[in-house]
C-alpha positions in Angstrom: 0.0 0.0 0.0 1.4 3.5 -0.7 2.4 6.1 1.4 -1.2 7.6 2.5 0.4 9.5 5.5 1.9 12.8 6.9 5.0 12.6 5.1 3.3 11.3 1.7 2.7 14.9 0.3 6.0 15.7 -1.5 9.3 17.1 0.5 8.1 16.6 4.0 9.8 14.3 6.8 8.7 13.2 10.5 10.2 11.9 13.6 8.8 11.2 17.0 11.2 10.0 19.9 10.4 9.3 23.5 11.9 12.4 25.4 10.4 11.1 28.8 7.9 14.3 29.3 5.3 11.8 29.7 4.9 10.0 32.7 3.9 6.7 30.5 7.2 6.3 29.0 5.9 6.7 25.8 6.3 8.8 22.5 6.2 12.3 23.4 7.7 14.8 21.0 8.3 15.3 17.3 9.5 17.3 14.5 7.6 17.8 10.9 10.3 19.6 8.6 10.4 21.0 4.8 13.2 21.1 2.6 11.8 24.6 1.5 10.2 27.4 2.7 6.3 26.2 3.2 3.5 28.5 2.3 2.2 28.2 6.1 -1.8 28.9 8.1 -3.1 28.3 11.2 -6.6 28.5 13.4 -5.9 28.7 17.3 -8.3 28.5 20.7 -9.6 31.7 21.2 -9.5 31.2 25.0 -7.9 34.2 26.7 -5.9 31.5 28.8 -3.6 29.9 26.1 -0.1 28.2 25.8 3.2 30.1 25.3 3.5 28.4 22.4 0.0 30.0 21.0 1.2 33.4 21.6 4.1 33.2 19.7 3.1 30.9 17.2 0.5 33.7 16.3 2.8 36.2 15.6 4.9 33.9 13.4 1.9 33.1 11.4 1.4 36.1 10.2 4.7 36.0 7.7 2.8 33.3 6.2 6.0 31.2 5.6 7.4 28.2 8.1 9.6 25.0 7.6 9.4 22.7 10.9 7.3 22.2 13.4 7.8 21.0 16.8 5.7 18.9 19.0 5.6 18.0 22.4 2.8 16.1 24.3 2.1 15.3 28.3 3.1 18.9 29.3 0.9 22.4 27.8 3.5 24.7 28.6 0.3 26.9 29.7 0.1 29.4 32.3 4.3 29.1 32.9 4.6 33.3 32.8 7.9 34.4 30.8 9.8 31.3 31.8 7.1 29.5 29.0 7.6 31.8 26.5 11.5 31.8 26.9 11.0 28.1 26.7 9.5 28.1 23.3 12.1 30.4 22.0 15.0 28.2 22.8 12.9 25.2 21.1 12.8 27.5 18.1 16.4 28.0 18.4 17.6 24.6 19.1 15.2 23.0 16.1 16.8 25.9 13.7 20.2 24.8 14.8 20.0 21.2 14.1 17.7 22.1 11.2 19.7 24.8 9.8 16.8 27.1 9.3 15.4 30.4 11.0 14.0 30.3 14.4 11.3 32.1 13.2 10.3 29.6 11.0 9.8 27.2 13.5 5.7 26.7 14.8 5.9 25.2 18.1 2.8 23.2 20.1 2.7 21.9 23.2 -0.1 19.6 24.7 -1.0 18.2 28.1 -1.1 19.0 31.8 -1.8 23.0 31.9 0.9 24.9 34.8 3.9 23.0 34.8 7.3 23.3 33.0 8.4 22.1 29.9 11.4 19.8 31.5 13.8 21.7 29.0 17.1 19.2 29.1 14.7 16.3 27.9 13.2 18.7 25.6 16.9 19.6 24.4 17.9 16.0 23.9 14.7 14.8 22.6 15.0 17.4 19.6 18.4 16.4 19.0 17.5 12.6 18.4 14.2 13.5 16.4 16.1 15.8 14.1 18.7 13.1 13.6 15.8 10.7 12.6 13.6 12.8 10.5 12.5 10.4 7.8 10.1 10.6 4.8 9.2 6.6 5.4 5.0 6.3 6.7 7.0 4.3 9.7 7.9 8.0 11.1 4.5 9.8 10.4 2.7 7.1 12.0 4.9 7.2 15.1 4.2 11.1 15.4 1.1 10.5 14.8 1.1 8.4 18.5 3.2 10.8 20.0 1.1 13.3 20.1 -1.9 11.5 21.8 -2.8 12.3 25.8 -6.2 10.8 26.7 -6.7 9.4 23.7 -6.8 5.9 22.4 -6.7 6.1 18.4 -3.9 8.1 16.5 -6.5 10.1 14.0 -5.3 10.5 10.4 -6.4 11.3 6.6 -5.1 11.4 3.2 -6.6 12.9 0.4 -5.1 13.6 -3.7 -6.3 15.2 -6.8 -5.1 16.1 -10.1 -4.5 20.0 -10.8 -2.8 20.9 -14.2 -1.9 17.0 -14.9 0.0 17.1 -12.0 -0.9 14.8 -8.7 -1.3 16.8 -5.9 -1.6 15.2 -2.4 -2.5 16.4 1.4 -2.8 14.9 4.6 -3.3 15.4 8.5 -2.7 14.1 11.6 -4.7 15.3 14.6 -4.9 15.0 18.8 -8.3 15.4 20.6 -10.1 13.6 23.0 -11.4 15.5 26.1 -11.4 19.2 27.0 -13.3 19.8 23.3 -15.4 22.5 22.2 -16.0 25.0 19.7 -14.3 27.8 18.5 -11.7 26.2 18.7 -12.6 22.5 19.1 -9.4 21.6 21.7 -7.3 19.7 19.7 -3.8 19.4 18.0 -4.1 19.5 14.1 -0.9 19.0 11.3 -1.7 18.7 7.8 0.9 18.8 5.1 0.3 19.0 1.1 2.7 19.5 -2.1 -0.2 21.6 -3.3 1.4 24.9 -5.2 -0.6 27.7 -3.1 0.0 31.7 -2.0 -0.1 32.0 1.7 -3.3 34.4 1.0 -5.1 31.2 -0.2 -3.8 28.9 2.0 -5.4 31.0 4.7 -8.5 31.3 3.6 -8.9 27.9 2.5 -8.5 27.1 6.2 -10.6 29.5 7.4 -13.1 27.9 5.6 -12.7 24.6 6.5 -12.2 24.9 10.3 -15.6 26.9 10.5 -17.4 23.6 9.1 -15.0 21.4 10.7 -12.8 21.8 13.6 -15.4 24.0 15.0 -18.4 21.7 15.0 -17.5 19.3 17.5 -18.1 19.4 21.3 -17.3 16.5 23.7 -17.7 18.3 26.9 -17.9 21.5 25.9 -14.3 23.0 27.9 -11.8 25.1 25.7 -8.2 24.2 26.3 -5.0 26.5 26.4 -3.3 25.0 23.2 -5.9 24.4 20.3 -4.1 24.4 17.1 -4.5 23.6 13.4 -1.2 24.5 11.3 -1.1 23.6 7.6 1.9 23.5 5.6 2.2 23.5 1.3 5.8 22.7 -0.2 4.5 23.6 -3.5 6.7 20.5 -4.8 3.6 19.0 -6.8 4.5 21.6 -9.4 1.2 23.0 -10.6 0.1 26.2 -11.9 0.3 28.3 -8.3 -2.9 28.8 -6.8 -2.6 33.0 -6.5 -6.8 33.6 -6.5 -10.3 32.1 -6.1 -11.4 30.0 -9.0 -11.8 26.5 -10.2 -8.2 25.1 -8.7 -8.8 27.0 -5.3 -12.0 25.4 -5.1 -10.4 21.9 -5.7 -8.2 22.3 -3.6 -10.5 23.6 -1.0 -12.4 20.7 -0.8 -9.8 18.5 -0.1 -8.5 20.4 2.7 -12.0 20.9 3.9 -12.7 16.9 3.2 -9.1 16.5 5.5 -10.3 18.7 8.2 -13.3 16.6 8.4 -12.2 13.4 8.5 -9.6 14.4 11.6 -12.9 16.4 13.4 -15.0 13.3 13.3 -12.7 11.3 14.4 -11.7 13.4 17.4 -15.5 13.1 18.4 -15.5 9.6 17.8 -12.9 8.7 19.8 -14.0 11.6 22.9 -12.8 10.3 26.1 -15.2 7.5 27.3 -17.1 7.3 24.1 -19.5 4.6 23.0 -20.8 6.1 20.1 -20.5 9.4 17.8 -23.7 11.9 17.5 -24.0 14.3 14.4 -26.5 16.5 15.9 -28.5 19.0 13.1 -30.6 21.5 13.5 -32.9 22.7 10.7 -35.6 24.9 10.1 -34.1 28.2 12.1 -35.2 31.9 11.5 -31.1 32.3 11.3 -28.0 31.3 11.9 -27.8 33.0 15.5 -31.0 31.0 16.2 -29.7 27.4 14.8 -26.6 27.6 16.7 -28.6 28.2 20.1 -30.5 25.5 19.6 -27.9 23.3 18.4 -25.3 23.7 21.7 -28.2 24.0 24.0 -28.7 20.0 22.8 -25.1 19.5 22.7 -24.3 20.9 25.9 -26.6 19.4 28.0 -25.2 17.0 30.0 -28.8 15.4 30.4 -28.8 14.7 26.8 -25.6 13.5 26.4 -26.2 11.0 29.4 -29.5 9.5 27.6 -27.2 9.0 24.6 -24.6 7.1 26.3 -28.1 5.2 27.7 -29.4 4.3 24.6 -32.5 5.7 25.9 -34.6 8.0 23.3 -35.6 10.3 26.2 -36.6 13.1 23.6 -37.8 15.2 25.8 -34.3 16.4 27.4 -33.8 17.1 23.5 -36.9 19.1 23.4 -36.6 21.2 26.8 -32.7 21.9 25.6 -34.2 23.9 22.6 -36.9 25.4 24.3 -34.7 27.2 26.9 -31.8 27.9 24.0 -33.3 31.6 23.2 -33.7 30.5 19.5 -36.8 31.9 17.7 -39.4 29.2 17.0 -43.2 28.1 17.3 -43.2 25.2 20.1 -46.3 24.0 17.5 -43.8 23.5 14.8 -41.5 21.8 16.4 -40.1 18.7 15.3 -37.7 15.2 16.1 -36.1 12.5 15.1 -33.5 10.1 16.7 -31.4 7.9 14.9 -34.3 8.1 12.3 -37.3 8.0 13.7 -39.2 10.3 14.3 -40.2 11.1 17.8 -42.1 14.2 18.2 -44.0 15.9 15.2 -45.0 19.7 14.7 -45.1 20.2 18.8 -46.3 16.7 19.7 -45.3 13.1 20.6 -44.9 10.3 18.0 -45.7 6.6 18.6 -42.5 4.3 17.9 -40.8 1.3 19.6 -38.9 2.4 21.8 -37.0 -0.9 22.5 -36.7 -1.0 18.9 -35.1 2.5 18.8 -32.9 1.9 21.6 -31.0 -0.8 19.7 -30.7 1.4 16.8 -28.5 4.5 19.2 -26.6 1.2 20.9 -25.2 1.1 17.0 -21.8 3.1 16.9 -22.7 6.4 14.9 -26.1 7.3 14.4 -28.1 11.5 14.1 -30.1 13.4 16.3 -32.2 16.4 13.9 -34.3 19.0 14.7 -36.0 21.1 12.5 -37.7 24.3 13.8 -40.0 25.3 11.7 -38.8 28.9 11.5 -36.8 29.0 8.1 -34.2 28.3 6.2 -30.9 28.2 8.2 -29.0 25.1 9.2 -26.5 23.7 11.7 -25.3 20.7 13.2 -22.1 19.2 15.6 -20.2 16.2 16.1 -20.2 14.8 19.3 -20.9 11.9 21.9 -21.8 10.2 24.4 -21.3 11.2 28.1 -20.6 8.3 29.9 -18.9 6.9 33.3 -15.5 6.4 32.1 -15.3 10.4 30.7 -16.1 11.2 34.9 -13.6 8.2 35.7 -10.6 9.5 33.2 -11.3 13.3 34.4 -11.2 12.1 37.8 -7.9 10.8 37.5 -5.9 12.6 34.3 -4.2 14.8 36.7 -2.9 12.2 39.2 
């Protein structure tokens, strides 16, 4: 089978060591590295309480341009003051030294517990042996692809390619996200690479778009972290036209960046901490877009909800209640409901199904709740999941 991962797209190499910032003894940090200087975008948290790394991974950004990132996961780096921040600049420094690039064009992202400090002499050594291995083979993309995990249980991955200009053009992502995951930005750790020929301009838009329908749709307990970060990268080595403006090849390519982005999203959901099955949640029918996406977290965010899910239990009316306290605009008389495809409540009134028959169907490991309002036109929906004992067991204990 053919190289479907991180370091597939054309020019890029990966390494993940085991620099003992874990307490598992597992793989813990990494290094993604160009040969060239990347066109480079990124979407971050927008909690006021973010990472070092955040801050000045923001103002890098903004050139556009990057070659390397660095990755370390079991420790955030978060709420460490100017010690943090001095941290990530002698990262920067010590992957441009063994990389022989510009500190500022290293992105740097930290994961994990939030108020401690980045152990820096196993960060130092761990950068040294990652850079040493940096490797092009799937081997190395797949073992950053575990490094990077906290909570979670599955490495989450996607590959996409197309054909722009006769010439193959490829992109693919690796993400981290389990608990602490909401909207705006869903808390997670994102790297996607492509040989697609693109300005920084459209690189950046093209992400824009595709976190808004992606990365931002899912909830798994509704808490923001510190560190949320999606950073794409495009060696332009696939040799196309340049993508320079809107038209027929940004649109391609959009798509399979936004196709990317949601792959990784729905599998973050699906693999929330404690999960037994994956929820797409939509709400239809809204007087606007404000009133949709009321509606649509009110569901999402109730805990009652979420707990029937993980129950199998097609208690429709915690769905109903959620929407009638979300503030969204609608006629209780139009009102409708269905779970996992049947329909449960009708223009503001209750439905006969089976509901041992029903049950079954949400035991089944992906399944929809919709709603449609009656109201209008607008649309929304979410990815998320069940809430279930082990997510209270897990929290209980993460920090211990």
């Amino acid at each position: 089978m053919s190289n479907q991962t991180l370091t597939a797209p054309k020019g890029f190499r990966a390494a993940a060591v085991q620099a003992g910032i874990k307490t598992s003894g597992r793989l813990d940090l990494g290094l993604i590295a160009a040969p060239c200087s990347c066109s480079a975008a990124a979407a971050f948290t927008t909690n006021k309480i973010v990472a070092a790394a955040v801050v000045i991974d923001k103002e890098r950004i903004r050139a556009g341009r990057a070659r390397a990132i660095f990755i370390n996961a079991g420790n955030a780096n978060a709420c460490t003051g100017k010690r943090g921040a001095r941290d990530v600049h002698t990262i920067s420094l010590e992957v441009a030294r063994h990389l022989d690039i510009k500190p500022d064009e290293v992105l740097v992202c930290s994961t994990g517990i939030i108020g401690q400090f980045l152990p820096m002499d196993k960060v130092r050594a761990g950068i040294s042996r990652a850079a040493a291995g940096l490797s092009g083979s799937a081997q190395a993309a797949k073992d950053l692809a575990r490094a990077i995990l906290t909570t979670d249980l599955k490495t989450k991955t996607a590959y996409e390619k197309f054909i722009l200009h006769g010439k193959q053009v490829q992109i693919a992502g690796i993400a981290k996200g389990s608990g602490m995951i909401a909207p705006h930005l869903a808390t997670l750790l994102a790297f996607i690479t492509t040989d697609a020929a693109i300005s920084p301009a459209m690189l950046r838009r093209a992400l824009r778009q595709s976190v808004a329908q992606t990365f931002n749709k899912v909830n798994v307990d509704n808490h923001m972290s510190t560190s949320d970060t999606v950073i794409v990268l495009a060696s332009g080595l696939a040799n196309h036209k340049r993508i320079v403006k809107t038209g027929r090849d940004y649109e391609r390519f959009a798509r399979a960046l936004g196709k990317i982005c949601d792959s990784l999203a729905y599998q973050v959901a699906a693999d929330g901490e404690g999960a037994t099955c994956t929820v797409t949640v939509k709400v239809k029918g809204a007087a606007g877009p404000g009133d949709a996406r009321r509606a649509l977290r009110a569901i999402v965010e109730s805990p009652l909800v979420r707990c029937a899910f993980n129950g199998a239990d097609p208690n429709w009316g915690r769905i109903i209640s959620a929407v009638g306290y979300s503030r969204a605009r609608f006629d209780p008389e139009a009102l409708s409901c269905k779970i996992a495809g049947v329909r449960v409540f009708h223009r503001g009134r209750p439905c006969r199904f089976d509901p041992a028959q029903l049950s079954r169907r949400m035991k089944d490991k992906q399944w929809q709740v919709e709603v449609h309002l009656g109201a209008g036109k607008y649309a929304d929906f979410c990815y998320t999941c069940d809430l279930s004992k082990a997510y209270v067991s897990i929290n209980a204990d993460y920090h211990t």
